[in-house]
PyMOL commands that place a pseudoatom at each C-alpha (Angstrom):
pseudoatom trace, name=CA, resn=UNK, resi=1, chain=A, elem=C, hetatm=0, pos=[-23.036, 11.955, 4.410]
pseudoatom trace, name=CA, resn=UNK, resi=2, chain=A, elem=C, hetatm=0, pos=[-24.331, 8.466, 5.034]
pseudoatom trace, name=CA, resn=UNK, resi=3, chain=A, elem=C, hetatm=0, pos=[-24.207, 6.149, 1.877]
pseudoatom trace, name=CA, resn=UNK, resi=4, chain=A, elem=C, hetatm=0, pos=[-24.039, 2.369, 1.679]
pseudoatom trace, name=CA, resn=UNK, resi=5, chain=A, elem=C, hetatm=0, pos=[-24.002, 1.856, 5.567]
pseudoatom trace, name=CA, resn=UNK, resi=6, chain=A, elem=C, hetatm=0, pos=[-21.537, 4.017, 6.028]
pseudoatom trace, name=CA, resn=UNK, resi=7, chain=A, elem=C, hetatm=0, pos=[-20.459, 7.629, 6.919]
pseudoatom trace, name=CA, resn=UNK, resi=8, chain=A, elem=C, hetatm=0, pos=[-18.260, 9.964, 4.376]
pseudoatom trace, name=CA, resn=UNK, resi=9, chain=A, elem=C, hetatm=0, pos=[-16.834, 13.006, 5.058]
pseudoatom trace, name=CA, resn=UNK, resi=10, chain=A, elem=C, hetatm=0, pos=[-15.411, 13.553, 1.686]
pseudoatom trace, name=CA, resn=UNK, resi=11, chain=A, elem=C, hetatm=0, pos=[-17.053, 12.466, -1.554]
pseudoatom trace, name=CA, resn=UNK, resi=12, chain=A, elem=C, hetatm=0, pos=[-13.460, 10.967, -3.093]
pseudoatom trace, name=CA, resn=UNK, resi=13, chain=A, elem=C, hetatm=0, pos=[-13.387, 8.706, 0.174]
pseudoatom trace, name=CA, resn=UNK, resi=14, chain=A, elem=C, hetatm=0, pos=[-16.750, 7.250, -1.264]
pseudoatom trace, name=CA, resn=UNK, resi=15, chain=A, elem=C, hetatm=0, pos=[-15.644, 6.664, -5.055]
pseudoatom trace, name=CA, resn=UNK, resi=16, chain=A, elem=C, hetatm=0, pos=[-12.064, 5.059, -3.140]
pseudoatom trace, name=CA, resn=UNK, resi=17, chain=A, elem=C, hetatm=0, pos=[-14.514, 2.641, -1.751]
pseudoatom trace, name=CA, resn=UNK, resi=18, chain=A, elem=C, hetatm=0, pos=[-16.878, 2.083, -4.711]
pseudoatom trace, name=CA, resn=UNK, resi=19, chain=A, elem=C, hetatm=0, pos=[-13.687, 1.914, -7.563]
pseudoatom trace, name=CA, resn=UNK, resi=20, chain=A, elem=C, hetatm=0, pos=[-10.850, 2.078, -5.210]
pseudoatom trace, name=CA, resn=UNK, resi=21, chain=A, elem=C, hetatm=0, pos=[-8.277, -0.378, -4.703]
pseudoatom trace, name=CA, resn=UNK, resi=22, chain=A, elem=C, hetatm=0, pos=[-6.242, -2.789, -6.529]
pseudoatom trace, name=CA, resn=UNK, resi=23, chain=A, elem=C, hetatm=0, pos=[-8.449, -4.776, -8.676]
pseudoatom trace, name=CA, resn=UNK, resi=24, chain=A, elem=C, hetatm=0, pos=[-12.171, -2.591, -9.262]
pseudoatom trace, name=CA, resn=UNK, resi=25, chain=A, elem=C, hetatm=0, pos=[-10.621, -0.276, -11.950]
pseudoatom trace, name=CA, resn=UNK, resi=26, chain=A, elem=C, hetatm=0, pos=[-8.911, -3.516, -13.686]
pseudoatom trace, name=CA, resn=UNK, resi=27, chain=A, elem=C, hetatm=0, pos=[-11.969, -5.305, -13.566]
pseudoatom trace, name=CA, resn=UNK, resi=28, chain=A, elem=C, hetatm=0, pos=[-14.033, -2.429, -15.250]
pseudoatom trace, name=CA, resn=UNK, resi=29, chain=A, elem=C, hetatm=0, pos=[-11.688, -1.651, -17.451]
pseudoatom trace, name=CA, resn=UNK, resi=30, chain=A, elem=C, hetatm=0, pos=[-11.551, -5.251, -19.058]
pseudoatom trace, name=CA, resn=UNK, resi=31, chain=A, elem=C, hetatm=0, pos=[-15.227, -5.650, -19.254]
pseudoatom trace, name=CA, resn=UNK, resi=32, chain=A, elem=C, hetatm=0, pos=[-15.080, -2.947, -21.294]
pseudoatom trace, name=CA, resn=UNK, resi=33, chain=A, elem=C, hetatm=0, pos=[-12.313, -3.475, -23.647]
pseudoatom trace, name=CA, resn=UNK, resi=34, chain=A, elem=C, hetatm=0, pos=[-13.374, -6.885, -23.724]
pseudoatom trace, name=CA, resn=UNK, resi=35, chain=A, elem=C, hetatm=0, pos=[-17.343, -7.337, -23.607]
pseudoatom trace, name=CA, resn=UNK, resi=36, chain=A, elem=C, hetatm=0, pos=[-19.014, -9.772, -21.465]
pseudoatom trace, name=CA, resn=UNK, resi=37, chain=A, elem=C, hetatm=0, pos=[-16.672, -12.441, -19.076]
pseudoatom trace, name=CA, resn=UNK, resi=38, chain=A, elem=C, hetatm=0, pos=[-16.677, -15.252, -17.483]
pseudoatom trace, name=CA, resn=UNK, resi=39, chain=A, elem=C, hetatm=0, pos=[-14.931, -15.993, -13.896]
pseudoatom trace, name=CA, resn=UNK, resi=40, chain=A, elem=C, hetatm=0, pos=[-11.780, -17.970, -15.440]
pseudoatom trace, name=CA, resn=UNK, resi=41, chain=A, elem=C, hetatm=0, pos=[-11.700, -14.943, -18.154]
pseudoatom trace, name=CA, resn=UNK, resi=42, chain=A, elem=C, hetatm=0, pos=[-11.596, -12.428, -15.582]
pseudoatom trace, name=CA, resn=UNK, resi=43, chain=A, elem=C, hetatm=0, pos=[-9.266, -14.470, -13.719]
pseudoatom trace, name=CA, resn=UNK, resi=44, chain=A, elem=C, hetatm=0, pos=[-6.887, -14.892, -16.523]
pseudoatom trace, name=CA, resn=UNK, resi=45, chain=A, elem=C, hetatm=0, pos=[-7.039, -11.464, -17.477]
pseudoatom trace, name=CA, resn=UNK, resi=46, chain=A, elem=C, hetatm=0, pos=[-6.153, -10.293, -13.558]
pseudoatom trace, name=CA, resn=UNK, resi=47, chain=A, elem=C, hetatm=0, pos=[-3.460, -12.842, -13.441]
pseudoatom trace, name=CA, resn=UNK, resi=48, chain=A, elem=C, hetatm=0, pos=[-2.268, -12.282, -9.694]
pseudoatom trace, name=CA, resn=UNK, resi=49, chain=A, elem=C, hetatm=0, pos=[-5.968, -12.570, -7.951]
pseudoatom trace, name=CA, resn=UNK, resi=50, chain=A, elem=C, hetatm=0, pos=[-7.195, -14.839, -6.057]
pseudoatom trace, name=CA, resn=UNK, resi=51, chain=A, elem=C, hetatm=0, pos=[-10.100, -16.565, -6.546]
pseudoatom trace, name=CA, resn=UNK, resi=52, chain=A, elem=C, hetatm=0, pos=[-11.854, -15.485, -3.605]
pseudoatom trace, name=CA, resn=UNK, resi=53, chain=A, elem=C, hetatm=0, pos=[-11.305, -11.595, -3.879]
pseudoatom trace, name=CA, resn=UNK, resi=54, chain=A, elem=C, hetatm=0, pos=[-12.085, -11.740, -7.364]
pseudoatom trace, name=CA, resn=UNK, resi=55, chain=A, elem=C, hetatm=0, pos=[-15.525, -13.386, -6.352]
pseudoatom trace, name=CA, resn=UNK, resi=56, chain=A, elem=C, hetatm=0, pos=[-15.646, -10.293, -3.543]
pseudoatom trace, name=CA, resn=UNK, resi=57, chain=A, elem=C, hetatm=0, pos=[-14.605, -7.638, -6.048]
pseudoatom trace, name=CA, resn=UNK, resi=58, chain=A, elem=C, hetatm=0, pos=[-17.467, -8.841, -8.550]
pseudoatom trace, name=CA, resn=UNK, resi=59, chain=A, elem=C, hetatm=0, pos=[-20.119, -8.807, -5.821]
pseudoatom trace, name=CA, resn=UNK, resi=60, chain=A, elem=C, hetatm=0, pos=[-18.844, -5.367, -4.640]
pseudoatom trace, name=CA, resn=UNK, resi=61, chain=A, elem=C, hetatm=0, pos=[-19.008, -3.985, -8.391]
pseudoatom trace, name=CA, resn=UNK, resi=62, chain=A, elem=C, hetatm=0, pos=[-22.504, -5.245, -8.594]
pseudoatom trace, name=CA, resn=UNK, resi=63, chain=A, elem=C, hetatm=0, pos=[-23.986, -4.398, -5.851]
pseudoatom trace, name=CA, resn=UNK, resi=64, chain=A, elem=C, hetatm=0, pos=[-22.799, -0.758, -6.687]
pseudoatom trace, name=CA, resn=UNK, resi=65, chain=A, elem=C, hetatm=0, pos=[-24.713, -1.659, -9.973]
pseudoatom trace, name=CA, resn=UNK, resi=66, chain=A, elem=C, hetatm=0, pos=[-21.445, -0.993, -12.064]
pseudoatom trace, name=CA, resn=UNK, resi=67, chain=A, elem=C, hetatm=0, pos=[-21.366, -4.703, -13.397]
pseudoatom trace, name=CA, resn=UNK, resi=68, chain=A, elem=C, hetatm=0, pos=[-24.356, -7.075, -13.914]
pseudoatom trace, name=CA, resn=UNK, resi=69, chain=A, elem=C, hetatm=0, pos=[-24.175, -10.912, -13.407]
pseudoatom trace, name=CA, resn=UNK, resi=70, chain=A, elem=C, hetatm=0, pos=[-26.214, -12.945, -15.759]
pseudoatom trace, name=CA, resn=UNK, resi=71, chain=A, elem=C, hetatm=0, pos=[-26.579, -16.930, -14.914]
pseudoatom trace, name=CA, resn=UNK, resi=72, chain=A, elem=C, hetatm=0, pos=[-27.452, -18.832, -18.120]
pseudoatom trace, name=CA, resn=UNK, resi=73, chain=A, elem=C, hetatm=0, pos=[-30.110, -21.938, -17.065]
pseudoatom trace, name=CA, resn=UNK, resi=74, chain=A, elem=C, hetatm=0, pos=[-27.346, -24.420, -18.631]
pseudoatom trace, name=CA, resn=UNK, resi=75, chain=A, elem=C, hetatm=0, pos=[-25.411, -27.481, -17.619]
pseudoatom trace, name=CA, resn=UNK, resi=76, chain=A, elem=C, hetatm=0, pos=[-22.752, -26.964, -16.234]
pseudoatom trace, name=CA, resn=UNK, resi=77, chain=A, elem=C, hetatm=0, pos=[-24.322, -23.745, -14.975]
pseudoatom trace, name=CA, resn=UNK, resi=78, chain=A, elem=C, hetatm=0, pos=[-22.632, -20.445, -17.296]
pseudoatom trace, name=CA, resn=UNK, resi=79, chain=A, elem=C, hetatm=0, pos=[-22.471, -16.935, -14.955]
pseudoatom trace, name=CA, resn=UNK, resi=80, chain=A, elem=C, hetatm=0, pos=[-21.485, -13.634, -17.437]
pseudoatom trace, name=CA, resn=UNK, resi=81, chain=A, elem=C, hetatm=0, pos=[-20.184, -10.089, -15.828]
pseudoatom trace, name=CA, resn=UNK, resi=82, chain=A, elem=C, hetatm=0, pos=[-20.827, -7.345, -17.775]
pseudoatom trace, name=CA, resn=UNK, resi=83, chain=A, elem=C, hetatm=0, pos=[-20.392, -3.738, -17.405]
pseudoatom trace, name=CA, resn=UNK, resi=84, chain=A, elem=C, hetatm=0, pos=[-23.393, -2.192, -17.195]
pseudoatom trace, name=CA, resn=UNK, resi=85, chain=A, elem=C, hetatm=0, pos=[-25.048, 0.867, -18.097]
pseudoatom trace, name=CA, resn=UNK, resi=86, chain=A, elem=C, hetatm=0, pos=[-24.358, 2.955, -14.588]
pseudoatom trace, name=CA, resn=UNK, resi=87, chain=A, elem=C, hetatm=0, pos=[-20.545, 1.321, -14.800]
pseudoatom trace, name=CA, resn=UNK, resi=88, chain=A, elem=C, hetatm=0, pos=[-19.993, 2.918, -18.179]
pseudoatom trace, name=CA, resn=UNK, resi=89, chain=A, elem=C, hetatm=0, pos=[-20.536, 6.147, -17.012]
pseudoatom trace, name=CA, resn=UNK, resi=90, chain=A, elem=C, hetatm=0, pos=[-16.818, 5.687, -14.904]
pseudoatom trace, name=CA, resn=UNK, resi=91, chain=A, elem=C, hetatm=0, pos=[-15.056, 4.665, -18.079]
pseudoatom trace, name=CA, resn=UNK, resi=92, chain=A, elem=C, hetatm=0, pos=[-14.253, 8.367, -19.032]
pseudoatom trace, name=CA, resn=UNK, resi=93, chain=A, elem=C, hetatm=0, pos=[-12.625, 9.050, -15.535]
pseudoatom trace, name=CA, resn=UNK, resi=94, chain=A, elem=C, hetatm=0, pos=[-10.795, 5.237, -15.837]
pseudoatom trace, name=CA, resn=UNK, resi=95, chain=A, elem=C, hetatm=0, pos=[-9.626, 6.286, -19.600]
pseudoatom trace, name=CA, resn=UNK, resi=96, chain=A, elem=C, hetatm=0, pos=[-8.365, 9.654, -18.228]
pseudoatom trace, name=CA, resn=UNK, resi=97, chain=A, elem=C, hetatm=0, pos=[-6.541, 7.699, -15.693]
pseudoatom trace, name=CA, resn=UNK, resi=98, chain=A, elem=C, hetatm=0, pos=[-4.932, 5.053, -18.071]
pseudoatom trace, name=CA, resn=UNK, resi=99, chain=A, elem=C, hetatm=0, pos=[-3.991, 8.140, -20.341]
pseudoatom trace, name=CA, resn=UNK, resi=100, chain=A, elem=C, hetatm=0, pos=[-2.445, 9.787, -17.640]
pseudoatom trace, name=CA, resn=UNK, resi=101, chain=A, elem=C, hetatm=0, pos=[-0.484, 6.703, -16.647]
pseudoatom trace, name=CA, resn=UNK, resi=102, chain=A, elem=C, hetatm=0, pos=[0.579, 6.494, -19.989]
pseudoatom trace, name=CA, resn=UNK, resi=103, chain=A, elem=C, hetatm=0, pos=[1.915, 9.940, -20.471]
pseudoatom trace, name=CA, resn=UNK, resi=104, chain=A, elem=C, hetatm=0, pos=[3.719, 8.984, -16.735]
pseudoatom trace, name=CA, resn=UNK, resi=105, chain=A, elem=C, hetatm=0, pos=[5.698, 6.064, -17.935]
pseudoatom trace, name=CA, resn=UNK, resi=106, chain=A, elem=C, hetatm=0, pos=[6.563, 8.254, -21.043]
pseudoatom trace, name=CA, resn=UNK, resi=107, chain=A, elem=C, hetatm=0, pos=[7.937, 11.103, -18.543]
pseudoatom trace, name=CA, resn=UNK, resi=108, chain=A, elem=C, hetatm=0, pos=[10.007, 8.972, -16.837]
pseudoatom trace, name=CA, resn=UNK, resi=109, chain=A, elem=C, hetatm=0, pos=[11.848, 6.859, -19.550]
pseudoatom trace, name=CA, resn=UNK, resi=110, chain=A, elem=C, hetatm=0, pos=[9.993, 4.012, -19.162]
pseudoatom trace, name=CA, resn=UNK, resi=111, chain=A, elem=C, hetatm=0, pos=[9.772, 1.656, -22.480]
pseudoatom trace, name=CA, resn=UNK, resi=112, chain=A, elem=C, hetatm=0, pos=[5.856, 1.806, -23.549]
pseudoatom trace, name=CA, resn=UNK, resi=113, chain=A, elem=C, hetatm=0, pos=[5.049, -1.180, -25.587]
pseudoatom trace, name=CA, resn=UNK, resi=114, chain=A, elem=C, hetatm=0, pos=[2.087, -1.942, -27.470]
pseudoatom trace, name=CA, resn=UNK, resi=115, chain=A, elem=C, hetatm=0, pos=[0.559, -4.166, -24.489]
pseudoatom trace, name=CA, resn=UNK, resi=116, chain=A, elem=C, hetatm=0, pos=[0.724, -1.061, -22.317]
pseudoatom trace, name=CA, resn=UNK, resi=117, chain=A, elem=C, hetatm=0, pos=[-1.273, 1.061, -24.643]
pseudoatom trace, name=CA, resn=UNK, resi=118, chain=A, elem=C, hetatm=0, pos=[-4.249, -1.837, -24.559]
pseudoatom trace, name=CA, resn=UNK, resi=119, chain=A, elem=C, hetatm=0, pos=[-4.264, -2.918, -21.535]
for i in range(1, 119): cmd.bond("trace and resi %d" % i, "trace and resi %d" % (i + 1))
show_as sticks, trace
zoom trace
């Protein structure tokens, strides 16, 4: 198949590309625990990104329509990320996975705290 540019032979090598890797899932997942972000926010929240791949991540994530981007007319200029309506239809599969990670950490004696279950 031939989506985004690109040829797939498998549809799990497509969602890999459109949620894949090490910050996509993270991202989602905090604009929906958390509502509507800011840059720094997100930045904060995803402690160890950069700056520029979290700028790359965000443009990925809305060109695949998952987030939206809203610039407020302000000075100094305000930008918002949101998850949007097509993105919240991935939250079940990203819940399943954070549940499952969960019941991981559990199986193998790892100490769950409180931070793990929210975050």
């Amino acid at each position: 198949m031939h989506i985004r540019g690109k040829d797939y032979n498998c549809t799990i090598d497509l969602m890999m590309d459109i949620i894949g890797g090490k910050w996509k899932m993270r991202l989602l997942w905090t604009l929906m625990m958390d509502g509507s972000q800011r840059f720094g926010e997100l930045k904060r929240r995803c402690v160890k990104i950069s700056a520029k791949v979290l700028a790359q991540q965000l443009k990925e994530l809305e060109q695949d329509e998952l987030i939206t981007r809203k610039s407020y007319d302000e000075v100094p200029p305000r930008v918002e990320y949101s998850i949007s309506e097509y993105g919240k239809t991935v939250i079940p599969f990203i819940k399943q996975m954070h549940e499952w990670s969960f019941r991981h950490m559990i199986k193998n004696g790892v100490e769950v705290t409180d931070n793990d279950i929210k975050s």
